[in-house]
N, C-alpha and C positions, 0 to 999 in steps of 0.2 A: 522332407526338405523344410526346415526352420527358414520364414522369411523374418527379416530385420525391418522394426518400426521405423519409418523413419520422421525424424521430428521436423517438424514444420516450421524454420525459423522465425517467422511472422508471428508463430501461436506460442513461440517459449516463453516462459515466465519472464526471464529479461526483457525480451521485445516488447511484452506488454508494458512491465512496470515504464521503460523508457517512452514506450508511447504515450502510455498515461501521465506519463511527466511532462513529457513535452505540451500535451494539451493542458495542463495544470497550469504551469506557467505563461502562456500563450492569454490563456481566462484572465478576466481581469475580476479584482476582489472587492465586491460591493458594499464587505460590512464596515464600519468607520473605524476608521486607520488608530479613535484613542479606543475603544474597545477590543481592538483585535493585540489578543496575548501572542498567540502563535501565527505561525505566518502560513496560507491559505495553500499551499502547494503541504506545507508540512501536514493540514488540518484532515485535508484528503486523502493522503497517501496514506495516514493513520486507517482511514474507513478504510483503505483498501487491502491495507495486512491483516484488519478483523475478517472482510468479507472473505480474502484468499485463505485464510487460518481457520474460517470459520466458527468463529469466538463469538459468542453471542454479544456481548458485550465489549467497548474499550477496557473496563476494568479489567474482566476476565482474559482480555489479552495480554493487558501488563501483565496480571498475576500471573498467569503461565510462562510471560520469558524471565518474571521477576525468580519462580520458583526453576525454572529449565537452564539457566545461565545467571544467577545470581544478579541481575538488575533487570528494569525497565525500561 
């Protein structure tokens, strides 16, 4: 008898990225407003598709969507 996984909505990739967003936004962002290029919810969620893609690097993550889907 084949049992069916069943997925833990709380643990799905969505749930998290949302959850992680919501605490992102929620943060408040310490570094000075004329330094900061990018904005601190975007700076994070970048670390967080290296660490789920597990890309050792940002660059190495560009490159990969650069080369997997023709941009970065």
């Amino acid at each position: 008898m084949a049992s069916r996984i069943q997925e833990k909505k709380h643990l799905s990739f969505n749930s998290l990225r949302k959850s992680l967003s919501q605490h992102i936004n929620a943060s408040t962002d310490s570094r000075k407003n004329s330094a900061s290029q990018y904005a601190h919810h975007d700076v994070v969620m970048s670390g967080f598709a290296c660490m789920y893609f597990q890309d050792p690097s940002l660059v190495q993550f560009q490159q990969r969507l650069e080369t997997s889907r023709g941009r970065n």
